[in-house]
N, C-alpha and C positions, 0 to 999 in steps of 0.2 A: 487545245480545244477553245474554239471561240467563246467570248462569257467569261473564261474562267479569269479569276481575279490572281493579278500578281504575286505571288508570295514574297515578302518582304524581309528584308536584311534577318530579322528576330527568326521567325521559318528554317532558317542554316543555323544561326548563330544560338540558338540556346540547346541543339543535343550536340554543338560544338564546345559549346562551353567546358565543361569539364577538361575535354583535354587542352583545350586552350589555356586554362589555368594552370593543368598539370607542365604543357611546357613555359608558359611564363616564368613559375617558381624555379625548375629542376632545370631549365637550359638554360632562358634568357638570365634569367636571373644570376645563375653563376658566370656566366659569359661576360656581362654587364660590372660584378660585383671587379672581376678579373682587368675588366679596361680601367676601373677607376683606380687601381691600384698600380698597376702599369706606369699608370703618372705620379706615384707618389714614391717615396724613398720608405717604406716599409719595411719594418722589420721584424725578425726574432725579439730581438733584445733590445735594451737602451731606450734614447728618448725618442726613436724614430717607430720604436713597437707603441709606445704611449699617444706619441702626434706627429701623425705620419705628415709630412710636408710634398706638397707637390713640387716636382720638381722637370713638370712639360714633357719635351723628347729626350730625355737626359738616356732612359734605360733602353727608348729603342737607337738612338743611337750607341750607346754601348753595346748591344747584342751584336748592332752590325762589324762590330770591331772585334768583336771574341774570338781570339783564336780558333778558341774548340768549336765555336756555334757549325763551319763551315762542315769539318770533320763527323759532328754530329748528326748534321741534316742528312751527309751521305749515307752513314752505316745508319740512318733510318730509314733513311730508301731500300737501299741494300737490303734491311733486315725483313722489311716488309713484301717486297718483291719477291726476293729468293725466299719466305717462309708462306707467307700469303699465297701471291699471287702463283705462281711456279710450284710453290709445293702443298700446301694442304688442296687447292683449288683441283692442280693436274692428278695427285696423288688421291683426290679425294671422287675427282671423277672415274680413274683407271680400276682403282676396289669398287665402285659402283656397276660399273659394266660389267665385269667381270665376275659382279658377284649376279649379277642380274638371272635371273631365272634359272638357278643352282638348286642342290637339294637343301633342304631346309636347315640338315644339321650342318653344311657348309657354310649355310648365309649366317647362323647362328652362330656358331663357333669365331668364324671371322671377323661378323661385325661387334661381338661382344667383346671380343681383344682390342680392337679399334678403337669402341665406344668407352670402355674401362679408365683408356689413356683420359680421354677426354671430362669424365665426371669427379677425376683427380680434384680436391681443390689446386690453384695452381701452384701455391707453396709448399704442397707435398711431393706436386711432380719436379716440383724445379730441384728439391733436395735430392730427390731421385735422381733426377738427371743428375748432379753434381757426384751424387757418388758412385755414377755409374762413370765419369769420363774422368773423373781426377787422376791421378798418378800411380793414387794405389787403392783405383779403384776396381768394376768388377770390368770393364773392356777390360785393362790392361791384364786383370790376372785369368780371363781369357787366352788374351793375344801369347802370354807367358809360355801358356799350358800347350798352346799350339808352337812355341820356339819361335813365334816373333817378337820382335822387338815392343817395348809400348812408350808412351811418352806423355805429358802430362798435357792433352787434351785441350783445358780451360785455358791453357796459356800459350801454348803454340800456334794453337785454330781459334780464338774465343767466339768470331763472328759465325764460323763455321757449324761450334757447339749449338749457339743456341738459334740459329738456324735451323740445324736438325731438330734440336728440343722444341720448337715452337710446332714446326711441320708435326712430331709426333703429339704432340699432345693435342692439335686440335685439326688434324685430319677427319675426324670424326665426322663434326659437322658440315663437312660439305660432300662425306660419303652418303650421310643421311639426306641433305635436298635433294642429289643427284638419283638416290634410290627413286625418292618418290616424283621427282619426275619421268625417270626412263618408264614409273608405272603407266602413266601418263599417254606413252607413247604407241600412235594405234598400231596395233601388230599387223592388219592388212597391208600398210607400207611397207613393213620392214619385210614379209615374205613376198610383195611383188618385185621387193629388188631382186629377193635373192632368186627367184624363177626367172628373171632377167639374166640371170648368171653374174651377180655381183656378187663379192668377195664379204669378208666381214669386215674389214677394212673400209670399203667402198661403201656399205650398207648403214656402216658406223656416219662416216664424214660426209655421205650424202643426203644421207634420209635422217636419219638421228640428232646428229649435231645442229642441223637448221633450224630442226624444233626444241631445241636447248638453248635456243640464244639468248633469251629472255632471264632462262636461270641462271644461267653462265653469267652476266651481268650482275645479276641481282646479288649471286651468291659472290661475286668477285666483291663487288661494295663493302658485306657484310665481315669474309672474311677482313679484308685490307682494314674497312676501319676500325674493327674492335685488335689488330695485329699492333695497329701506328703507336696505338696507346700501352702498349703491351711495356710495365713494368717490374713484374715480381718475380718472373721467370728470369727474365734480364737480372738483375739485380741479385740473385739468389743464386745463379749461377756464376757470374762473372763480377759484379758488383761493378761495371763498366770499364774493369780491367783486361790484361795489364796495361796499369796507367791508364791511356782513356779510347784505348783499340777497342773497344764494344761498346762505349758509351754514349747510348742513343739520346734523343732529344726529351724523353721523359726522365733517365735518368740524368742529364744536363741540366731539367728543371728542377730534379730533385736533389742535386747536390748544392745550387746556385742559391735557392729557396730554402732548404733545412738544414743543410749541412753551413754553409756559410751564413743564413740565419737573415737573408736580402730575399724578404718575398715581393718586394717591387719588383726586381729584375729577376726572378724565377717568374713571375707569371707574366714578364715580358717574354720569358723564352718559350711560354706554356704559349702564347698566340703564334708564336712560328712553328707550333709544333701544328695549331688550328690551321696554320694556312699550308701546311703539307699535306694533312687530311682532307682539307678543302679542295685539294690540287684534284688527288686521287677520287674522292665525291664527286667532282665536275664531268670528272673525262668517263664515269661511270654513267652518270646522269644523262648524259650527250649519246652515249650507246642505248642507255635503256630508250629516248624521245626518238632514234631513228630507227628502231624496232617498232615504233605505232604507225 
């Protein structure tokens, strides 16, 4: 409107404030506290926990030389993909539909078994999980009871395990965004398709799916990144064994960091874990900007 006066920088910047402060403190702040230690030889113990000395590119160049770092980066991929993206995401969409416009005590029943896994703290579910796949645990005295064979799960399959364990424990949440999107979705489409004579199949990936893109995105983000950082399921299950066949980049950081007692070079391997998240953020970000 002509007349009207500019609103200036203070106008945004003071009901921003708060959260401005809130991520200064709880992000930047650890982010930041993280690179300066990156350059210094930090420790647990000794005179390096008292006065920590810098010591420049010493720890990113040793990350780049770490045997394990490469093996890490993959079975973090791997774990996040195959549990993230592929399974709570497809699995969390497939019970969505599925349960979509059911009787009540169906959607009830089903989604309360789903949501159960999920309100676990996660170190009770990861104990679960563990005594449910161990050797003598209750798969095998299942498998026993039916005359097959069983085998000791954590150690034959481990990436396998807690791939499954991750998919079941938080399928949940993306059964629940997908609920309340498909509510979302105006029923008028969905029966001019099918008086077209489209399939549900067809009615699904044409008319439905297009208008989920946005979610499918959004929720694909949220899974993946609370998955990447995913440590106590890991660790409680497999403890990144055997040897170092399941041991992702958080527990890499947490062995290099507390176990060996070098928090300079664990929270050098905590920012390659940042720029695997960053990776999976990016190409997230890039699909939600080319849906506006």
């Amino acid at each position: 409107m002509a007349g009207r006066r500019r609103r200036g920088p203070l106008a945004w910047l003071l009901p921003m404030g708060p959260a401005l402060l809130l991520l200064l403190v709880f992000v930047a702040g650890p982010i930041l506290w993280c690179l300066h230690t990156a350059f210094t030889n930090a420790a647990m113990s000794g005179a390096a926990a008292r006065a920590p000395e810098y010591v420049g590119l010493d720890n990113f160049h040793r990350v780049l030389t770490d045997p394990e770092l490469g093996q890490a980066v993959w079975l973090t991929v791997v774990f996040t993909v195959g549990s993230a993206v592929l399974g709570q995401n497809c699995l969390g969409m497939l019970l969505a539909v599925l349960l979509h416009r059911r009787h009540r005590v169906v959607r009830n029943v089903v989604g309360g078994t789903v949501v159960a896994a999920w309100v676990l703290p996660e170190i009770v579910a990861a104990f679960a999980l563990q005594a449910f796949l161990t050797a003598d645990g209750t798969l095998n005295a299942v498998l026993a009871a039916l005359g097959l064979g069983g085998q000791d799960w954590l150690y034959s399959a481990p990436v396998l395990a807690v791939v499954l364990g991750n998919v079941w424990r938080g399928t949940a949440f993306s059964m629940l965004v997908y609920q309340a999107a498909l509510a979302e979705v105006p029923t008028e489409l969905v029966e001019a398709a099918q008086v077209d004579g489209a399939g549900p199949l067809r009615r699904f990936w044409h008319v439905v799916l297009p208008l989920l893109r946005r979610t499918v995105v959004t929720n694909l983000m949220l899974v993946t990144l609370q998955t990447v950082g995913v440590f106590t399921l890991v660790y409680v299950m497999t403890a990144g064994g055997p040897g170092t066949a399941s041991q992702t980049l958080p527990l890499l950081m947490y062995e290099r960091a507390f176990g060996f007692g070098e928090i300079g070079y664990g929270t050098t391997v905590a920012f390659v874990l940042l720029v695997v998240a960053g990776t999976f953020a990016a190409v997230y970000a890039r699909g939600l900007r080319e849906e506006v």
